[in-house]
N, C-alpha and C positions, 0 to 999 in steps of 0.2 A: 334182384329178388323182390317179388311182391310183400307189400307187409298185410299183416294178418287184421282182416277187418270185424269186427259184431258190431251187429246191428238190435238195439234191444228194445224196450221199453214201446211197446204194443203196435211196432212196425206190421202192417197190415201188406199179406201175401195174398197175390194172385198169379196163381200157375195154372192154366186149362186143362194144360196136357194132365198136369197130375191132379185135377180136382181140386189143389189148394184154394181155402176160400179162407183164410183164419190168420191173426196175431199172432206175431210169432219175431223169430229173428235167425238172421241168415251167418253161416264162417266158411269165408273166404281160405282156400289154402294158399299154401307157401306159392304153390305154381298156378296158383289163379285160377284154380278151380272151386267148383261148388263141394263143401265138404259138411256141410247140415244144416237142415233149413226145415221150420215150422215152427208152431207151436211151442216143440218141446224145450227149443234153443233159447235160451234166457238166461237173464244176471244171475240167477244161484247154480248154474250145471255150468258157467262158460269157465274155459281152460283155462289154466294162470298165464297165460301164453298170449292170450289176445288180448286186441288195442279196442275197448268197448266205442261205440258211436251211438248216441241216445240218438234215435229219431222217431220218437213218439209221435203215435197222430200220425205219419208220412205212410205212404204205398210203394210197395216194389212191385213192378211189374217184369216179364224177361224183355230181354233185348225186343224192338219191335223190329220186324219184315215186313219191308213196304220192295213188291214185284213187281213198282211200275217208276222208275226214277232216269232223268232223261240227263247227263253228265256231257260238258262241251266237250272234255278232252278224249282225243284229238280233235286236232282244230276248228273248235270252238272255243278257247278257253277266255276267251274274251267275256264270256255267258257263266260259266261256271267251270271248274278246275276239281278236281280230285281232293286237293285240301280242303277247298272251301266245301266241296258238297261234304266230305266228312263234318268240318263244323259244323255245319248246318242241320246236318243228320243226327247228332249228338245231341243237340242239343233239344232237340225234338225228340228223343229216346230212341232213335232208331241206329238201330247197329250194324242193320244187317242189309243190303240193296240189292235188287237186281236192274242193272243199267241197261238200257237201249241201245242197238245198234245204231244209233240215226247221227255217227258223227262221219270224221270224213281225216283220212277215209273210212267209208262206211266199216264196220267188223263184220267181213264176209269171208277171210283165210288166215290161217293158224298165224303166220307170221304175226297178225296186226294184234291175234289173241294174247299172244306170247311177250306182244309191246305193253298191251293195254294191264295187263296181270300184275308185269312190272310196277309199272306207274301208280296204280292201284296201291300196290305191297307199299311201294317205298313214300309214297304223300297222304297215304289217309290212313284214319284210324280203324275204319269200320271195314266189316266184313262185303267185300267187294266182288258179286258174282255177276258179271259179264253176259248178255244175251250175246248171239249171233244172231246175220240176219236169215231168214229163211229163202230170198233168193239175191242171186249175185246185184250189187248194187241197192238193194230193193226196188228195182225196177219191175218185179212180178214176170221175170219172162225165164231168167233160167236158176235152177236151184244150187242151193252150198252144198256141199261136202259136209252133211250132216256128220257121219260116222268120224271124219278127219280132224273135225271139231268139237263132238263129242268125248273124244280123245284126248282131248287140249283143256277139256275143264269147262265147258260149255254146257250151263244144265239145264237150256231154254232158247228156243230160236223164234224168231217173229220181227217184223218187216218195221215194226216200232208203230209211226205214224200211217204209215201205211197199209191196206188191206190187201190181200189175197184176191186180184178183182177174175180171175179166169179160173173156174170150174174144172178144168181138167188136169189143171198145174194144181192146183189146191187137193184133187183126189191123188197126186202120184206125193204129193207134200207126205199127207196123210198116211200113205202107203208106204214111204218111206220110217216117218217117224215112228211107226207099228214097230217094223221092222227093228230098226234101232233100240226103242225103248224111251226117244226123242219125247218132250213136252212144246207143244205149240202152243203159240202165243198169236191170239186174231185179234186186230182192231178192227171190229164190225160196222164199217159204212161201205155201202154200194156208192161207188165212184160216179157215176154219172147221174145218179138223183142228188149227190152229195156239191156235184161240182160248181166251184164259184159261193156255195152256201156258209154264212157268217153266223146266223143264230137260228133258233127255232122256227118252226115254221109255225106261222098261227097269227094273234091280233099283235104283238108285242114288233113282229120282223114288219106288218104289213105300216105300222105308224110309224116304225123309225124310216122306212124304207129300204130295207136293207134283202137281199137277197136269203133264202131259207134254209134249210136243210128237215127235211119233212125224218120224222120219225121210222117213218118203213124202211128208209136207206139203214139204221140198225137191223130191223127186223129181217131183211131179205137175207143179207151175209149170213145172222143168226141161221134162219130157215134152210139155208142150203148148204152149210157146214152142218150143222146137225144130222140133216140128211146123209151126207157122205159118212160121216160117224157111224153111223147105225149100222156101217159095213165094215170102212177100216180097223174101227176104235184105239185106235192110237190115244195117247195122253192130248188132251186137248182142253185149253182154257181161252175162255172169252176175255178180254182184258178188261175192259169198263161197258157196264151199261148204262145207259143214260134216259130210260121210255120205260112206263110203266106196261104198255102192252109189250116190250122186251120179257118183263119180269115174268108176265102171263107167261108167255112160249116156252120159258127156261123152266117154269114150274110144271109145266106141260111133262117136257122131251124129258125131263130129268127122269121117271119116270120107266122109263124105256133103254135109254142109254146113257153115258158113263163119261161125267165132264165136270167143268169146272167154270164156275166165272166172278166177274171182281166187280168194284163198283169204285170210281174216284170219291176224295174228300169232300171234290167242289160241287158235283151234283149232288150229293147229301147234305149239305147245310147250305147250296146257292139256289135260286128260280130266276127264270129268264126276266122275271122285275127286277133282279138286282142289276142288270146292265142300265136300267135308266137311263140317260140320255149319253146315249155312246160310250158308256166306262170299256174300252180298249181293254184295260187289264184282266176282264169277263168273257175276254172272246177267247173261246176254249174250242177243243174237240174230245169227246163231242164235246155238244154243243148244251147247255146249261137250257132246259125244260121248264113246262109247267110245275106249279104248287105239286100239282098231282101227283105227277112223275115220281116227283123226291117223296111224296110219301108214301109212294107205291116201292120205292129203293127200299127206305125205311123198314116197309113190312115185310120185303123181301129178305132183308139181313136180321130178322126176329124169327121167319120160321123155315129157314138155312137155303132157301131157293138161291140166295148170295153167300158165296164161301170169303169173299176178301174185301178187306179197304186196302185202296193205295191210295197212293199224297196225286198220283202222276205229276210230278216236280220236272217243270221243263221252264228251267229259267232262261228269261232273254232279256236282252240292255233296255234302257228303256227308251232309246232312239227308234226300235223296232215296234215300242207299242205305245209310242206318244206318236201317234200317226192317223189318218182317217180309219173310222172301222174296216173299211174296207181294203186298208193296208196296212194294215197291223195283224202282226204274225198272233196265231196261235199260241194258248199255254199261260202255266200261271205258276212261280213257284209257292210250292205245299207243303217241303217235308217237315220242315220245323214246326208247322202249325196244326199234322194231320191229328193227333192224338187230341190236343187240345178241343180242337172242333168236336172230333168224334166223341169226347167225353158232354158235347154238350148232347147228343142222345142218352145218355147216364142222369143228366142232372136234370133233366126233364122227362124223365121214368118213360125214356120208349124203349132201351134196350137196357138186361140188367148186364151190372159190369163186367162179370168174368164172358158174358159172352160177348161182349164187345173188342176186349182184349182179345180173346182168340181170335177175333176176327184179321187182329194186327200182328200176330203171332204164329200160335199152333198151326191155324189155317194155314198162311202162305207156305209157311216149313213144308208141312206135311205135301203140299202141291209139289213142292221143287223140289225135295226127298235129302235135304238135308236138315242136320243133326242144330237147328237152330229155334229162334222163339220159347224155350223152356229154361225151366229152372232145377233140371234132374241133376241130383246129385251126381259129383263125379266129371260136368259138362262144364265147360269154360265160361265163369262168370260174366255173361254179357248180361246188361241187367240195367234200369232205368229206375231209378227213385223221384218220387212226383209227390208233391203238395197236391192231392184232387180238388181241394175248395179253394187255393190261391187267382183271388180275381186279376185280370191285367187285360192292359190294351193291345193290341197290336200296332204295331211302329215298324214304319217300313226301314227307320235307318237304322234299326234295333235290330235285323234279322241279319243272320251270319252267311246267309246266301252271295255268292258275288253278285249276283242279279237280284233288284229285289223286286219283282214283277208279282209283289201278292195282290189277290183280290179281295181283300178282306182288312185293308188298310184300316185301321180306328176303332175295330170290331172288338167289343167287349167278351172275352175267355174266360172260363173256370177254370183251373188245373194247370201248374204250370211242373218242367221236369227241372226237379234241383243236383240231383247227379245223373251221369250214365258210367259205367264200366263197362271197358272192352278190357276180356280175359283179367280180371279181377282188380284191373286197375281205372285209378277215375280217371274217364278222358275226358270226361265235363264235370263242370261247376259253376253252379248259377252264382255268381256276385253277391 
């Protein structure tokens, strides 16, 4: 039985969905649901029933949805395991994940669905929704059994690390997932402008020496998935963009036709200067941008051309990125750190907070069509409590990741998350 939580003494609410912007305090019920929350709930109306918690000064936000999180198990778990991405996840206020197909085997048939849900249920704490991949292997040559998987609990398919590189499997994709009612998921680089490419193209790749990845290899996928859209219109989300002419096109086509797209933590608070002289832990996909770029992300998620942040959390050992640039794997993990970062757009007045939240909330919900990111009465207390002005370093042996492959090792944060609740109970506590 859960016990009965208040929260009182000028607990400051943020809920997007419901417009909450106000002090107030939250009562948890018996079965761990939300049972009144605002303003009006306070020490002189609270039942004789509940167990009060002063947390004055502190913010409750809902559960955060980060739709881009990359999980070893199966066989990976050397990288990260189902436990540990839950710590890791919690402790970062995130509750709610949508995992990658990109393990092995790949999750491309109900069987491995029906393993992976298991695993999921029985080792972590957090709401654990499963992409599939959109074709067999993610090899891009023959597709899943949308509908068979759809079936199975599958509320998002896409190839993970991988693009959709042939035009005519991408339009029967499309035509499928219509069909369905399917939400695709595209990592937008064209394959052979991308291929062999480590960082940005421009002054930064051409003095390290290192080979490029030119910004048009986002923009082409963009340009011709959009185009197919314009016919199919299936559910369709871009997963990160990383190019500020990306943002132009998206601002464009939106416009016209009916989609979605995301944006990582790392290109909104990194620029291709932070790699410096080979920092490995910086080699990302994409691939981390001009100043420009991030501030063109920036003003893309102020006036909504950007519907989401994700962490993309894709932990690896650090045998895999203590290596030359040039052979050191991709990825960085994020989820613990993505809120924190992203409040530093809050605390230097580029984005106000409740929309920022949404962006780690309401947003992704509403994309994948589940009942999650809010605080409506009635819904199961997933729910994150944060000191917003709490200063700290980041410490790589400090991060509950199994992997700790962050790129922002030492980096001074505002905001740290002092509880989380999954369905009305704490499954984190800060020390």
């Amino acid at each position: 039985m859960v016990s009965f939580f208040h929260y009182v003494g000028g607990l400051h609410i943020i809920d997007p969905l419901n417009s909450l912007n106000e002090n107030g305090g939250l009562i948890i019920s018996e079965d761990g649901k939300i049972e009144a929350i605002g303003k009006k709930v306070n020490s002189n109306n609270l039942p004789t029933r509940e167990k009060p918690i002063d947390l004055k000064g502190k913010y409750i936000f809902p559960g955060l949805v980060d739709m881009r999180v990359f999980v070893g198990e199966p066989g990976y778990e050397y990288k990260e395991n189902f436990r540990t991405l839950s710590n890791a996840a919690l402790s970062g206020g995130v509750t709610s994940v949508v995992t990658m197909p990109n393990t092995d085997p790949i999750i491309d048939n109900v069987s491995i669905v029906d393993f992976l849900k298991r695993r999921g249920r029985d080792k972590s704490k957090i709401n654990i929704f499963p992409c599939a991949s959109l074709t067999k292997n993610t090899d891009g040559t023959n597709m899943t059994e949308f509908g068979l998987l759809a079936k199975k609990g599958i509320i998002a398919f896409t190839d993970g690390l991988k693009t959709i590189q042939n035009t005519r499997l991408m339009s029967r994709i499309m035509n499928s997932a219509k069909d369905l009612g399917c939400l695709i998921m595209q990592h937008a680089e064209d394959y052979d402008l991308a291929k062999n490419g480590m960082i940005n193209s421009g002054i930064i790749a051409t003095k390290l020496g290192l080979s490029s990845i030119p910004d048009i290899a986002e923009r082409i996928i963009i340009e011709r998935d959009l185009t197919l859209l314009e016919k199919t219109k299936c559910r369709y989300h871009i997963s990160q963009l990383s190019a500020g002419k990306s943002v132009d096109i998206i601002k464009e086509r939106k416009q016209n036709v009916k989609f979605t797209c995301g944006v990582s933590i790392n290109n909104l608070s990194l620029n291709e200067n932070d790699i410096g002289d080979f920092r490995t832990f910086l080699k990302l996909s994409p691939p981390l941008r001009r100043e420009e770029d991030r501030e063109a992300l920036v003003q893309g998620l102020k006036d909504k051309t950007i519907d989401v942040i994700v962490s993309d959390h894709k932990p690896e050992d650090e045998e895999s990125k203590r290596l030359t640039f040039a052979q050191a794997t991709t990825g960085a993990a994020g989820i613990e750190t993505m809120l924190p970062l992203a409040l530093e757009l809050f605390h230097n007045n580029s984005i106000k907070l409740e929309k920022l939240i949404s962006l780690m909330t309401t947003n992704p919900a509403k994309i994948l069509g589940i009942n999650k990111g809010n605080l409506d009465i009635g819904n199961e207390a997933d729910l994150c409590i944060l000191d917003i002005n709490k200063p700290w370093v980041v410490k790589q042996s400090e991060l509950k990741s199994k992997s700790k492959n962050t790129p922002i090792e030492n980096r001074k944060l505002q905001g740290k998350v002092l509880k989380t609740f999954i369905k009305g109970e704490i499954a984190y506590e800060r020390n």
